[in-house]
Residue, then its C-alpha position, 0 to 999 in steps of 0.5 A: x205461889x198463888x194459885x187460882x183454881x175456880x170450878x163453874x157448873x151450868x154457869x154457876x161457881x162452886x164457892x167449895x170444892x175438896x179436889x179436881x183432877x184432869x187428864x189431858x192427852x193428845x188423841x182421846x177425850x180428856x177425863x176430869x173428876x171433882x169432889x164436893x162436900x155434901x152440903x155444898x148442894x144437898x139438904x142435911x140427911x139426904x141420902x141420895x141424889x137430890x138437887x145435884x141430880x140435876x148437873x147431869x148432862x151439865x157443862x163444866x169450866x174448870x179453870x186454872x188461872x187463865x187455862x180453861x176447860x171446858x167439860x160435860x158431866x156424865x156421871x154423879x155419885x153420893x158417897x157415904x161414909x159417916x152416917x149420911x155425911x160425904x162427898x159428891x164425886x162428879x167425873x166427866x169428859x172433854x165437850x170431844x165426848x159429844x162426838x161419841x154418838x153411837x156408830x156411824x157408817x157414811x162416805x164422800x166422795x172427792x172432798x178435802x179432809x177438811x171439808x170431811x172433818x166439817x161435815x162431822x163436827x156439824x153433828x154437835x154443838x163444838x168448837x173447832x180449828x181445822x187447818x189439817x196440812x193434807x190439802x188435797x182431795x180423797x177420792x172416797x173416804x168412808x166412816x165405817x161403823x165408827x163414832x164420830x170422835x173415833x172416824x176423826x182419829x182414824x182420819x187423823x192417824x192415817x194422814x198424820x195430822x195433830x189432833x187434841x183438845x185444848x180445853x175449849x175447842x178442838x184442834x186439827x192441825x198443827x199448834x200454835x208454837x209462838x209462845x213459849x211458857x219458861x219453866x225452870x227446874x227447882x222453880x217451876x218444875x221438880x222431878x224431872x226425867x229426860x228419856x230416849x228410846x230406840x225404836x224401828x222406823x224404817x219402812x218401805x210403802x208401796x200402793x197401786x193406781x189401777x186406773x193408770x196401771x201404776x205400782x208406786x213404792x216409796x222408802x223412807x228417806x231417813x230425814x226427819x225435821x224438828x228432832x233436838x239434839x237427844x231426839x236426833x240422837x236416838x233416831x241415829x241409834x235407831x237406824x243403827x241398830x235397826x238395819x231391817x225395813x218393814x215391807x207394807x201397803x200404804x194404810x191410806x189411799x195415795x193417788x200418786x208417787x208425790x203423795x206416797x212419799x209424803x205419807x212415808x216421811x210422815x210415818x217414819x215421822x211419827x215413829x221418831x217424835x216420841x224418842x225424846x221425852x222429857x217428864x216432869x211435876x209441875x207447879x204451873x199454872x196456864x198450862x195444856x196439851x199443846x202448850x209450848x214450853x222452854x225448860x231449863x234449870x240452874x245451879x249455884x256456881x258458888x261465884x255469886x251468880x247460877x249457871x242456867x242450862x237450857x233443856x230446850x223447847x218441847x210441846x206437852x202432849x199429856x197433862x195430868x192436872x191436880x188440885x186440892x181446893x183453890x190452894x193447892x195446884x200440881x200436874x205432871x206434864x210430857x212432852x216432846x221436842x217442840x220442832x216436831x212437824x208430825x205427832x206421834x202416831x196413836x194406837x187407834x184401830x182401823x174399821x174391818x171392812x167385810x163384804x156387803x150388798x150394794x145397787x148399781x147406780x152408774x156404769x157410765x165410766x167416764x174415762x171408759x174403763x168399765x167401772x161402776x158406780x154403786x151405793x151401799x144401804x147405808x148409803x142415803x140420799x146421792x150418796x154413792x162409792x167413786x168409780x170402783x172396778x168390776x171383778x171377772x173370772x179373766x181380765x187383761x191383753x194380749x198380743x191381739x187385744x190391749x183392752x178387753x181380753x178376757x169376760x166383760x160383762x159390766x153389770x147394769x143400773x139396779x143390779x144388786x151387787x156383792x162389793x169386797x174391800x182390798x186389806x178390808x179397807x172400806x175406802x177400797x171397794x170392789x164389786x165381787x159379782x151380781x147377785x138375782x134376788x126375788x123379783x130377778x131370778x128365776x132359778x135354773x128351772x126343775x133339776x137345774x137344768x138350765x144355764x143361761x146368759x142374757x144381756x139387757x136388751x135379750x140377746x141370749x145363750x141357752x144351755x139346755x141340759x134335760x136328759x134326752x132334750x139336750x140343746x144350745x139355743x142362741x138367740x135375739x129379740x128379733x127372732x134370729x135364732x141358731x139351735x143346737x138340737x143335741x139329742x138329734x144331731x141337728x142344727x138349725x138357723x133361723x133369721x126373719x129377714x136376711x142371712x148373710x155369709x161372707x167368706x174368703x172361700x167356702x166349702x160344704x160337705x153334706x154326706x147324704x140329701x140337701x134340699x133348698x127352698x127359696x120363697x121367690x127369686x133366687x140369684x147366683x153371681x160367680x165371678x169366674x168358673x162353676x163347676x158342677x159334677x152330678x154323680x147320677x141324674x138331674x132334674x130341672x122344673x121351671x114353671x115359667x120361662x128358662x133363659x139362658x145367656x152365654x157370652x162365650x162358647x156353649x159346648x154340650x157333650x152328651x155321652x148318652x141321647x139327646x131327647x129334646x121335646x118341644x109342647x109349642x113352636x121351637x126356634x133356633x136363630x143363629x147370626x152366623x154358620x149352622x152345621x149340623x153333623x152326624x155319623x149315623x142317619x140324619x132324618x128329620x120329620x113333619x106331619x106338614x111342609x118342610x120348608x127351607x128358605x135361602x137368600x143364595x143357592x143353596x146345596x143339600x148335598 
């Protein structure tokens, strides 16, 4: 067979090359390592790295006949071993290894993945073909001390999207299942193995929506499509085998009952794309993660003509290709069946969110659920979480309250807050508490006497636990005021302008003195009876004048004297009768006339 295995570095050929390697897998850079002679860039007798120094950093094309690979070079190494004759070994990775930048930590807010994934491939100078099947918006999605390269395999595990490197670009999405290479076993393929395995993969998921108060559970579903014939097999052996259905949250964020079931047929999915796999050693070139291949093999019938079986289609999700100078070329390849609509799921790790401070940017919740909106510091910029809840010591209804039982205290703009994550998820975020920090807290003054709470425009409870001057203090901007001096036993209310008190009814029982000062007028309106009882004296003072209106009757009964003193002219008029009756004496007197006027007769006696 005629093999065509070239190498370029930095757009130049190598004219000779003693062996490359390259591992291709799904989900991870792909590794290559290369081999030169010495003298295919050094002087004679240099003993160290001299002109090849300079392919460091450099990029690679690998090509087997029209398959290519694109690389960076990341490390060099000369290797004596005869004098100073020996080889250059070059090793390196995938272009992927760009995205390997050091760890990130950075969010968004309500974008598709796509537009995520974009915003990440921005960083670095590679080619991309995103078409993830997860079409709709995250809520927040935050890369969370992770490189690049790790966040979009996180991403790509959590939504169980295909993620690979093809050689030249890198793809997100399903693959392109249109061509198919034949590979046939004695020709093209030699020790070829064709496994199944049986493996657990029923779950039961569930998440909750607090915004809508909704708990969704979904379990699986038990049909999984693109299974072959052995893969089907082996799922069907697995369930039989495997009757228990692991009970867990659902590892990314779904806002509905749609989008869980979903992620739950993907899971189970994923477990069961692996379950088939068929291996092989391969002599064909043009082949790479991705590649779709049909595989079969033929045995002489002994009547002039082979009897061909065909294994069927699979897709190659690891290839280790093998070539010694331009001559020679193997790989060993696995695959799995080509129908498979999700890959298998990647032993990635997910970022362990602890928690951290943050600064209140928002609390103008627009759906009025008394959520907040807070940025990170290492959030830049607009950056920010989406509407997170507020933890508080009591929260819920009752019978009386649908809505706010319990502490609402929503923490204002600029406070500093202490934000958690639920399953240390950094894409599920919570505020804990408020935090005072060196320009906002003032401590609970010596001994730690004071507690207080204070709203933002200073409406005020003050709790005052100093030894002998103990007091409760409630209070407003305005001066209104209500003091619970405990010490003394007294109570005090202060308003500037008005107090007012409306009650069905009313009693007050003071045991010894009450004293009432009115400034300037004062009014009492009763709308039926007043009862006034007097258990000893009474004294009025009036420094103006005293009018009296009776509509009814005036009855007065005086169980002692009547002493009724006059400074000035006293006048008594009556529209109707006057009598005057005594038991005793009746004697009336005048320094001056006594003078009786009648329009008629009058009789004295």
């Amino acid at each position: 067979m005629d093999y065509k295995t070239s190498i370029s570095i930095d757009g130049k050929y190598l004219s000779n090359f003693e062996q490359v390697t390259l591992k291709q897998r799904l989900n991870t850079h792909h590794e290559f390592k290369i081999q030169v002679d010495h003298d295919e860039i050094e002087a004679l007798g240099v003993h160290t790295l001299e002109a090849s120094k300079a392919w460091l950093g450099k990029s690679v094309v690998i090509s087997f006949d029209e398959a290519e690979f694109v690389g960076i070079i990341t490390n060099l190494k000369l290797q004596h071993n005869d004098g100073h004759q020996g080889n250059i070994e070059i090793t390196g990775y995938s272009k992927t290894i760009l995205l390997e930048q050091g760890k990130h930590t950075t969010s968004w807010v309500n974008k598709s993945l796509a537009n995520i994934i974009k915003d990440t491939l921005d960083t670095v100078n590679i080619q991309a073909l995103i078409e993830p099947e997860h079409r709709g918006l995250l809520n927040y999605e935050a890369q969370y001390g992770e490189t690049h390269y790790q966040f979009l395999q996180r991403l790509a595990k959590q939504h169980y999207e295909w993620f690979f490197y093809d050689g030249l670009k890198l793809v997100i999405g399903q693959p392109d299942r249109n061509t198919a290479t034949k590979l046939q076993y004695g020709r093209e393929l030699s020790n070829i193995s064709i496994g199944m395995e049986a493996r657990a993969n029923s779950y039961n998921i569930f998440s909750y929506n607090a915004l809508e108060d909704t708990k969704n559970e979904s379990k699986t579903k038990n049909n999984v499509e693109g299974l072959n014939e052995l893969g089907m097999d082996a799922f069907n052996t697995s369930l039989d085998i495997f009757k228990g259905v692991a009970n867990s949250h659902a590892v990314a964020r779904t806002q509905n009952k749609s989008e869980l079931e979903t992620s739950v047929k993907n899971k189970q999915a994923a477990a069961v794309a692996d379950l088939n796999i068929l291996e092989a050693d391969c002599n064909q070139q043009n082949l790479t993660v991705g590649s779709i291949i049909k595989v079969s093999s033929a045995k002489w019938s002994g009547k002039d003509e082979f009897d061909v079986k065909n294994y069927g289609e699979y897709i190659i999700i690891d290839i280790e290709h093998k070539a010694t100078g331009s001559t020679t070329y193997s790989s060993h390849i696995k695959a799995i069946p080509s129908g498979v609509k999700v890959p298998p799921e990647p032993q990635v790790d997910l970022p362990q969110a602890n928690p951290q401070l943050a600064t209140v940017v928002s609390n103008e919740d627009p759906k009025g659920k008394g959520r907040v909106q807070v940025q990170f510091q290492w959030q830049k910029h607009e950056k920010r979480t989406n509407w997170i809840r507020v933890m508080t010591p009591d929260a819920g209804q009752s019978e009386n309250h649908e809505q706010n039982r319990g502490h609402v205290f929503i923490p204002e703009e600029g406070d500093q807050v202490m934000v958690g994550f639920r399953y240390s998820d950094p894409n599920r975020p919570f505020v804990m508490g408020s935090l005072f920090n060196g320009n906002t807290g003032a401590g609970g003054r010596v001994d730690n006497t004071h507690k207080s709470i204070i709203t933002r425009s200073g409406h005020t409870i003050e709790f005052n636990d100093t030894n002998r001057q103990e007091s409760i203090t409630i209070k407003d901007k305005g001066g209104n005021q209500i003091h619970y001096d405990t010490k003394s036993k007294n109570i005090t209310i202060t308003a500037p302008e008005t107090l007012t008190l409306n009650c069905k009814n009313m009693n007050i029982n003071v045991a010894e003195n009450l004293n009432t000062n009115v400034g300037a007028n004062s009014t009492t309106v009763i709308g039926v009876n007043a009862t006034e009882n007097i258990g000893m004296n009474k004294l009025s003072s009036v420094a103006g004048n005293s009018n009296m209106l009776v509509i009814g009757e005036l009855k007065e009964i005086i169980e002692g004297d009547l002493i009724s003193e006059t400074k000035k002219e006293r006048k008594e008029i009556s529209n109707g009768e006057v009598q005057v009756q005594v038991e005793g004496e009746f004697t009336g007197n005048s320094e001056n006339k006594v003078k009786l006027n009648s329009a008629e007769n009058s009789s004295l006696f």
